[in-house]
VOGU-3710 file (C-alpha; in Angstrom, 3 decimals, decimal comma):
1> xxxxxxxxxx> -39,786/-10,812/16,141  -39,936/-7,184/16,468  -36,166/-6,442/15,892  -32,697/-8,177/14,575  -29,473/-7,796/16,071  -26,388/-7,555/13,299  -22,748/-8,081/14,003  -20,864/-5,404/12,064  -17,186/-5,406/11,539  -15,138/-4,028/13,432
11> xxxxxxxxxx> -17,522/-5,280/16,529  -20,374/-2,787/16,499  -23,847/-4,694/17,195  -26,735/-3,195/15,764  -30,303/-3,053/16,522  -32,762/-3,062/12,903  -36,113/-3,339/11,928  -36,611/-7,131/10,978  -37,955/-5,871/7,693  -35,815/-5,596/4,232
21> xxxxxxxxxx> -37,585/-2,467/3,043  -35,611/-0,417/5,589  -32,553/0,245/4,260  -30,297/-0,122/6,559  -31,146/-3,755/8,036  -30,837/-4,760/3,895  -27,353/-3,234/3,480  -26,430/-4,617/7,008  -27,736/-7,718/6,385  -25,738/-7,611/2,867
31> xxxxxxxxxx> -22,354/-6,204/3,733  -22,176/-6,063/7,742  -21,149/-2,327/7,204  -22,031/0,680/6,043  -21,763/1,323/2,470  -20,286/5,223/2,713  -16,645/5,347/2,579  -16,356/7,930/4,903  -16,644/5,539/7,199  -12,945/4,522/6,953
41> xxxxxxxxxx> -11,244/7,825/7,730  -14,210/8,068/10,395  -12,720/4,492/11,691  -9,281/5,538/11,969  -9,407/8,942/12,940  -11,819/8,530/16,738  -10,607/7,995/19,275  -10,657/7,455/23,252  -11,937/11,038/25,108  -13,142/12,997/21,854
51> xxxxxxxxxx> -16,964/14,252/21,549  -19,292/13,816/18,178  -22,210/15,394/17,674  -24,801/13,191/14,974  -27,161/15,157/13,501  -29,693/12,649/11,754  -28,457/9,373/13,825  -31,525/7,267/12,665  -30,680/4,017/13,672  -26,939/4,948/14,569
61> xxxxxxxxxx> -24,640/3,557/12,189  -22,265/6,230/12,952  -23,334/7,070/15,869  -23,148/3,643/17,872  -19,683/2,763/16,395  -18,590/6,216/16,956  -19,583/5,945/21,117  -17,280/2,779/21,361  -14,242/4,496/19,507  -14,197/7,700/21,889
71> xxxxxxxxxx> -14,559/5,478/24,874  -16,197/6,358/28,301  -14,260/9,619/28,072  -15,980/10,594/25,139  -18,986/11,297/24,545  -21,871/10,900/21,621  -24,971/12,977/21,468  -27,408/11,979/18,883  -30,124/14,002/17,515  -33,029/11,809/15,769
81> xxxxxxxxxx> -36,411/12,909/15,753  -38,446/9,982/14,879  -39,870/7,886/17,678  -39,348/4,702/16,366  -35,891/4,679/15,163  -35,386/6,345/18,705  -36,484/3,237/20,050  -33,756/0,815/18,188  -31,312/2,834/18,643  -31,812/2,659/22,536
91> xxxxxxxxxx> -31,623/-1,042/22,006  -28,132/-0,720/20,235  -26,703/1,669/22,877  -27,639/-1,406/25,473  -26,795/-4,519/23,490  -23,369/-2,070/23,414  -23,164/-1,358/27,034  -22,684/2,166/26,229  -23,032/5,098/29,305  -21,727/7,956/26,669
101> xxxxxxxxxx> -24,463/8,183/23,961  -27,090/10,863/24,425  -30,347/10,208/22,251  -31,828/13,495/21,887  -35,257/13,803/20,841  -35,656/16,599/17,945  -34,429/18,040/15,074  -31,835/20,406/14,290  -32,811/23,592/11,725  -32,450/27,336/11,981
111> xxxxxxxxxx> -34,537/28,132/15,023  -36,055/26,127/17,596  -39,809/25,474/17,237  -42,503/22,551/16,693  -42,956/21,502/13,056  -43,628/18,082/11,220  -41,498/15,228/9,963  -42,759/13,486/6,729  -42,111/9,777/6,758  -39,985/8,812/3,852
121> xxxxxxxxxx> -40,057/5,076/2,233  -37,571/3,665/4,878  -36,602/5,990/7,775  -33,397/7,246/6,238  -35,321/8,891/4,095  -37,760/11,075/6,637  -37,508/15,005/6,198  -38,627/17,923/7,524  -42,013/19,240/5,839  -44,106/17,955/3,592
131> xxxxxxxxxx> -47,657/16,210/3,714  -48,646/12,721/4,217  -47,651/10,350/6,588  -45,448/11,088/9,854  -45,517/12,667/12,910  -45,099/16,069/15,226  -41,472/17,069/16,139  -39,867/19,855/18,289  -37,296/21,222/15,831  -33,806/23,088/17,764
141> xxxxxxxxxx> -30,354/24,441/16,603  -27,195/24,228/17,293  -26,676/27,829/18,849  -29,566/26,991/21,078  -28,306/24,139/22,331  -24,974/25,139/22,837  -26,460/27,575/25,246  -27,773/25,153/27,510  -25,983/22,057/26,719  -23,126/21,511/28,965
151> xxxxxxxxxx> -21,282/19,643/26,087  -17,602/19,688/25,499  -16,112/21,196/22,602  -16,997/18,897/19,899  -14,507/17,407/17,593  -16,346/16,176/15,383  -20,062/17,135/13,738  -22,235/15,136/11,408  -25,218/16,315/9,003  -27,383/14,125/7,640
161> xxxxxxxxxx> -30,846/15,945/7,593  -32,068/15,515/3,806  -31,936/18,569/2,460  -31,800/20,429/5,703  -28,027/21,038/6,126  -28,283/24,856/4,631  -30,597/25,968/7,564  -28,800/23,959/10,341  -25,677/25,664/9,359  -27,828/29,314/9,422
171> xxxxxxxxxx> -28,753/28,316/13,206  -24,955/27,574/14,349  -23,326/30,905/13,343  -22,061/31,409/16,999  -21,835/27,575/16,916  -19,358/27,438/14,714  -17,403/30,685/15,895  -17,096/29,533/19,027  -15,758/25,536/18,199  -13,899/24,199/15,507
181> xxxxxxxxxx> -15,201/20,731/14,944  -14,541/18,695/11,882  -17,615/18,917/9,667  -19,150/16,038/7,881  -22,611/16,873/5,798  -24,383/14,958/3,150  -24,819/16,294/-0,245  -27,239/14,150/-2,077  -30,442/13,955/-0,836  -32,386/11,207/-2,749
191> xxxxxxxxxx> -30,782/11,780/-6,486  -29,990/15,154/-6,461  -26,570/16,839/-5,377  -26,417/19,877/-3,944  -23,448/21,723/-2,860  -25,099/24,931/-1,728  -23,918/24,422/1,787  -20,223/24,807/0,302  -20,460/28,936/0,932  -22,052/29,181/4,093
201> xxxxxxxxxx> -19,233/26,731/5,672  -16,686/28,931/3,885  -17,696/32,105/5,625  -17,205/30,259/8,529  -13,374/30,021/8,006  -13,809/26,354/6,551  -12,066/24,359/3,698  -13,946/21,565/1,700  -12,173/18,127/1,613  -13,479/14,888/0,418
211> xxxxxxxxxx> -12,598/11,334/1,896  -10,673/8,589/-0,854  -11,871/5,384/-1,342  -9,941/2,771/0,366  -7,733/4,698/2,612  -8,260/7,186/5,868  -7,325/10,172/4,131  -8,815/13,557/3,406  -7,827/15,324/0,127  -9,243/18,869/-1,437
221> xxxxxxxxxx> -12,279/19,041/-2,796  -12,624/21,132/-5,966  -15,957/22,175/-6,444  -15,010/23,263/-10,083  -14,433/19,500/-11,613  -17,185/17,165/-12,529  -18,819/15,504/-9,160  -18,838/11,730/-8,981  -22,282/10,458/-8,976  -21,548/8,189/-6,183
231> xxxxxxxxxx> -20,077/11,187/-3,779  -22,688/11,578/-0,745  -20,641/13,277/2,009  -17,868/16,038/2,226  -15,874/16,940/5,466  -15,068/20,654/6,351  -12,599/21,996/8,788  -11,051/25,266/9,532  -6,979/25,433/9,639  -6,123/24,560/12,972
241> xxxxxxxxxx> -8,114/21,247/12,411  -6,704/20,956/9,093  -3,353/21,334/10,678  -3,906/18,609/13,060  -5,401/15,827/10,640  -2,508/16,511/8,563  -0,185/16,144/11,287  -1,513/12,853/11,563  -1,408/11,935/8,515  -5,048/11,980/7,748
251> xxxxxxxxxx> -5,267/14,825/5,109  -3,422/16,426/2,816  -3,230/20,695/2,326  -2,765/20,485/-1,300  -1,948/18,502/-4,126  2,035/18,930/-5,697  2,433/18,144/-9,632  4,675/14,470/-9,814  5,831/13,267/-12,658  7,547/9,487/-12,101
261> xxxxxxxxxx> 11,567/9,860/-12,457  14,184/7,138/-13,321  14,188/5,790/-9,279  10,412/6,026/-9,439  10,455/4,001/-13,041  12,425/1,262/-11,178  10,206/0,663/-8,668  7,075/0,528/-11,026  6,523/-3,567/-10,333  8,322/-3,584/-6,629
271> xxxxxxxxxx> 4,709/-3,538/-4,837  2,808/-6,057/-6,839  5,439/-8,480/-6,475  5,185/-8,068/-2,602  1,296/-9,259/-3,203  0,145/-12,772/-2,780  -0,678/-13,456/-6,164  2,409/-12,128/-8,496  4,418/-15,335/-8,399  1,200/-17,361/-9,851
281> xxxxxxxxxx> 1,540/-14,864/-13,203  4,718/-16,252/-14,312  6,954/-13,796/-16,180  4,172/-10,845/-16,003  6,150/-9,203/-12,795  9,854/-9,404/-13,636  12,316/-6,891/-13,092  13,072/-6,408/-16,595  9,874/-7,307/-18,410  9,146/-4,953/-21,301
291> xxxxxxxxxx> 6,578/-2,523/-21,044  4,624/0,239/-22,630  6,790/3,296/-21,047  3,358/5,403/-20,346  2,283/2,279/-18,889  4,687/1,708/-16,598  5,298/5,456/-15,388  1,187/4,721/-14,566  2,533/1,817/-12,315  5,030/3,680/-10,723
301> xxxxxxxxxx> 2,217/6,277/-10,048  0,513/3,427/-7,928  4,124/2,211/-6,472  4,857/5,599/-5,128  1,070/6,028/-3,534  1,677/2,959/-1,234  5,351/3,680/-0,480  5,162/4,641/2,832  8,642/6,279/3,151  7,861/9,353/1,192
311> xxxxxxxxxx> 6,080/12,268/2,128  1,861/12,154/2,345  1,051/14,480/-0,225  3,654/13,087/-2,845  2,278/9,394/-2,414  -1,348/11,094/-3,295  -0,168/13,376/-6,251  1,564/10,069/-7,518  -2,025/8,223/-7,245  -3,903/11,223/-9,085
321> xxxxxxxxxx> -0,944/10,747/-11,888  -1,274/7,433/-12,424  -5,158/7,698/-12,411  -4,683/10,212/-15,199  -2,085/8,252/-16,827  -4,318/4,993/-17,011  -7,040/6,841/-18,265  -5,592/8,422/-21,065  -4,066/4,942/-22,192  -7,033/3,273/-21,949
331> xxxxxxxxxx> -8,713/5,457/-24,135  -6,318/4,726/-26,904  -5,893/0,691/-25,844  -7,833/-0,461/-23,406  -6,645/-4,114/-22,113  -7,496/-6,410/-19,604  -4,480/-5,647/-17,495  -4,750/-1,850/-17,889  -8,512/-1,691/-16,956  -7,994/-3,381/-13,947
341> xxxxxxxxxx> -4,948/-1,221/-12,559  -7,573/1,785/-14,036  -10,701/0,391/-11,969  -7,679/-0,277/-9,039  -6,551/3,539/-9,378  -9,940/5,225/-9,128  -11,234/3,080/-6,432  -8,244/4,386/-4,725  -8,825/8,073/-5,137  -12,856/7,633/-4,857
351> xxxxxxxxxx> -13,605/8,113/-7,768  -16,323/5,225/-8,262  -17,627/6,385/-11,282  -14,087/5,724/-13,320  -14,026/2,879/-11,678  -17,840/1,631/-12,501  -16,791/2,696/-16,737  -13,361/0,321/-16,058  -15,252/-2,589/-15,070  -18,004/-2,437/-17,608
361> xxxxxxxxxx> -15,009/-1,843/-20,676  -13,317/-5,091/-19,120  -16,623/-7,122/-19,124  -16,956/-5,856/-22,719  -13,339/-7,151/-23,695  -14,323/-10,599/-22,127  -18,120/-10,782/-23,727  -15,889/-10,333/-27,090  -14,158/-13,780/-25,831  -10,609/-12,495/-25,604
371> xxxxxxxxxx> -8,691/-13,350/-22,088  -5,252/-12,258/-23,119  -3,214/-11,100/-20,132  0,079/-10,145/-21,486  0,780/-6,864/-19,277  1,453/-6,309/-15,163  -1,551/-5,294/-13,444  -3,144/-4,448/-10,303  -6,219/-6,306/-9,006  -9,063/-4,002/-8,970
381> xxxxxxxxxx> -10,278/-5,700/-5,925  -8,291/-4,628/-3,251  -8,651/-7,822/-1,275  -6,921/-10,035/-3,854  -4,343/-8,390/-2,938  -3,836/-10,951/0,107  -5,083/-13,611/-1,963  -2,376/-16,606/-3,569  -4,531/-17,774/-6,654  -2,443/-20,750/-6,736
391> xxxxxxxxxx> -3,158/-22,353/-9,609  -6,516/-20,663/-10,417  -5,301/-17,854/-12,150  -8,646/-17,174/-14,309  -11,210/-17,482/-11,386  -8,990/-15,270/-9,403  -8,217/-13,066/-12,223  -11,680/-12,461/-13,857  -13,563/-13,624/-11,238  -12,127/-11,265/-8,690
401> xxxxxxxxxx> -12,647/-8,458/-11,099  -15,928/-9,087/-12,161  -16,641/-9,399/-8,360  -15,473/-5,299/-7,926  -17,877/-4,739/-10,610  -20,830/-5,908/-8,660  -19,765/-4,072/-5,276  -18,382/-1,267/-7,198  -21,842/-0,873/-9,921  -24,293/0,395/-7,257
411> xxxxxxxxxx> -24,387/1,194/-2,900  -26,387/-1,798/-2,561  -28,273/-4,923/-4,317  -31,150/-2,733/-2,658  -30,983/-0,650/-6,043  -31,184/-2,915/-9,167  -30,070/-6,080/-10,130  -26,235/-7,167/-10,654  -24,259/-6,603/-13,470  -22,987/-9,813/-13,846
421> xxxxxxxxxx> -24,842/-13,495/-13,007  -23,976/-14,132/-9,248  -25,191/-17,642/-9,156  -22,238/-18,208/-11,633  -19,354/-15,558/-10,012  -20,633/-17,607/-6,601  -18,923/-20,956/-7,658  -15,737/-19,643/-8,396  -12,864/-20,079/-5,962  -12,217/-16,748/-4,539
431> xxxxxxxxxx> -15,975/-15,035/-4,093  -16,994/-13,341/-0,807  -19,612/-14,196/1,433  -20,947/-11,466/0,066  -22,027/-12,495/-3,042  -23,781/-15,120/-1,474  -25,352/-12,852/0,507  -26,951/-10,774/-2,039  -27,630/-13,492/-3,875  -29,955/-14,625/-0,877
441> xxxxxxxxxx> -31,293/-11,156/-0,576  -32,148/-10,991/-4,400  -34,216/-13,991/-4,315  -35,652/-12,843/-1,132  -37,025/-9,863/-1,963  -38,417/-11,170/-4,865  -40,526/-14,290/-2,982  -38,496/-17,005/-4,493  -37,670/-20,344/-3,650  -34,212/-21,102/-2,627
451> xxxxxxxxxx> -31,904/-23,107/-0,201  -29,526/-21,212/2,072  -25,861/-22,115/0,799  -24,227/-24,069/3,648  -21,512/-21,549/3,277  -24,020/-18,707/4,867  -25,067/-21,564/7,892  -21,310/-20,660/8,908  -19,611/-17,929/10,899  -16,462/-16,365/9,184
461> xxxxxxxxxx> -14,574/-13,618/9,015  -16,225/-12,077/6,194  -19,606/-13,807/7,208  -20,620/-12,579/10,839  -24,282/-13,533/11,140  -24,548/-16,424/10,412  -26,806/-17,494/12,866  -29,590/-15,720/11,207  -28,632/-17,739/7,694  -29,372/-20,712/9,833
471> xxxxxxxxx> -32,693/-20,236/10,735  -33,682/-21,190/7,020  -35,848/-19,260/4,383  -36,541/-16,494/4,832  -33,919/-16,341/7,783  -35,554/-15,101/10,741  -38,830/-14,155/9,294  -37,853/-11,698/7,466  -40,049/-10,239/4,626
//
């Protein structure tokens, strides 16, 4: 077998080396999509007729997907310079019957010229430079290539060039005069962030914005507070774009103080109680159940965000409060309820990290053997939102939490072991496929024994190869 074919969600098929030291085929293979939430404003934002430009397409996780949102009156052209991931991506743009995807043989710098690409550990990690293994490249830039490129005017351009992004912006000056795509660039190339591109964009007429974590939405980047550790790409646009994203509800110009008032207070438990899983908590999500009044302006923070009647950037200064909110309470007493709606809050605004120190305090709590639940919450696992836990309260409860811990903890099972035991979080009621999944992968990588769950032998919503589970251990040959 010299390649595997993944089913992605959202219907994207994807061609990968059959091998689990290349990243992407492990984190496919793991959570049938990419890991980067940029990917969900990306998602909802293409569409039919627009034209992308991918700078660093490797094996074309945005690049495929992106070719069947704009449609056959779109286009996609997609710059990768290494021969072999090249070659699987021209096996994803057929097992896609795309005609609009462009796979354009070099890379993109300051100037045009020959130079050398140094083969990383897996080939999302190849960069310009350097000695050792790799091979010779022709190297061009974006002004150059607008010259002779009879390309529309692109709406949207990516760069992912490890630790090239400074010069390619250097080599677009008329580029970028001349067209006002949306910018998305990478910032962390291996462990170190770098936000030197930040000024060159700027004299360009641009404005930073970063992407939240669960919702299509672009909000202001301030390059003065702490950076996550988990941030990886910003967008950029200039203020027509702006202006049209936020037409369409897709970003927001600026943040407006809110403070909750007495309508807002009211409201504090009306959207958990729509959820599946309120009724099971019997007397936790009543009208008139007593509660902490910091604690509840903090839920009618979250209340406003996903009211839908009131203005954009109001519903996103009312998620920032209540983030605040249930961080400073947490710091004074922390409880299983409030870490939760904490962890909830800051996977909501993408900011992983608070999310990462929730989960970990609430693992603490239960190590120390207390499971008092006395307080409204929010699941920090979005999908139990959907979820009835019937009368499974504590799986769904602490399992579904500890759960967002192991998703939430690191990008991939690539990176370290779990936080928390997954053969045990896999028996409980509620638990993904994907648990399983990197479960499998865990004991794969490390040349153990073990039987394929029949759960994994079956297709599923959430479980979309399962024909490759099927073929035993290791599934597919894969080493």
């Amino acid at each position: 077998m010299d390649a595997l074919s993944l089913r992605l969600a959202g219907g994207t098929i994807l061609v990968v080396p059959p091998s689990l030291e290349a990243i992407t085929t492990y984190v496919l293979l793991e959570q049938e999509k990419w890991f980067e939430k940029e990917v969900i404003f990306l998602d909802a934002w293409l569409r039919p007729g627009m034209c992308v430009i991918d700078i660093g397409a490797h094996l074309g996780v945005y690049a495929v997907s992106a070719a069947r949102k704009v449609g056959p009156g779109g286009h996609v052209y997609a710059y990768e310079p290494a021969a072999e991931a090249r070659s699987y991506l021209r096996r994803s743009v057929e097992a896609n019957g795309l005609t609009n995807l462009d796979i354009l043989p070099a890379a993109l710098s300051d100037t045009p010229r020959y130079g050398f690409l140094f083969h990383g550990g897996s080939g999302e990690l190849h960069s310009l430079g350097g000695r050792g293994t790799g091979e010779n490249i022709s190297i061009t830039s974006l002004d150059a290539d607008d010259n002779i490129r009879d390309w529309p005017s692109p709406d949207l351009v990516k760069i992912d060039a490890e630790g090239e992004e400074v010069r390619i912006v250097k080599g677009a000056q008329a580029f970028f005069s001349r067209h006002s795509p949306l910018v998305m660039f990478e910032i962390k190339a291996g462990d170190k962030p770098s936000l030197d591109l930040l000024p060159y964009l700027e004299a360009l007429g641009y404005r930073v914005f970063r992407a939240l974590g669960g919702s299509p939405l672009l909000v202001p980047f301030d390059a003065n507070a702490p950076l996550d550790i988990f941030e990886l790409n910003l967008f950029a646009a200039k203020a027509d774009r702006v202006a049209h994203l936020a037409a369409e509800g897709l970003l927001v110009n600026s943040i407006p103080k809110w403070i909750p008032d007495e309508a807002a207070r009211a409201k504090a438990l009306e959207a958990p109680r729509r959820f599946a899983y309120a009724d099971a908590f019997t007397g936790l999500f009543e009208k008139h159940t007593p509660l902490d009044p910091l604690y509840r302006d903090a839920l009618a923070g979250l209340a406003a965000w996903k009211d839908a009647a009131l203005p954009l950037n109001e519903r996103h200064a009312a998620l920032e409060f209540s983030e605040q909110t249930l961080a400073r309470l947490c710091e004074t007493r922390p409880t299983l309820a409030r870490l939760s709606t904490l962890a909830r809050a800051s996977w909501e605004t993408g900011r992983r990290i608070h999310t990462v120190n929730a989960l970990y305090a609430f693992s603490a709590i239960l190590q120390r053997g207390s499971r008092t639940l006395d307080e409204p919450f929010w699941p920090a696992n979005p999908r139990f939102d959907a979820i009835d836990p019937g009368k499974n309260q504590q799986d769904w409860f602490f399992g579904g939490t500890l759960e967002q811990l192991v998703l939430a903890e690191r990008f991939s099972s690539l990176y370290g072991p779990a936080p928390v035991n997954l053969a045990w979080l896999e028996t409980l009621a509620f638990t993904s496929a994907e648990i399983s999944r990197r479960r499998m992968l865990d004991a794969l990588r490390a040349g153990q024994t073990f039987v394929v769950p029949e759960r994994l032998k079956a297709d599923a919503a959430d479980h979309l190869n399962a024909e490759i589970w099927r073929a035993g251990t290791p599934p597919l040959g894969l080493s």
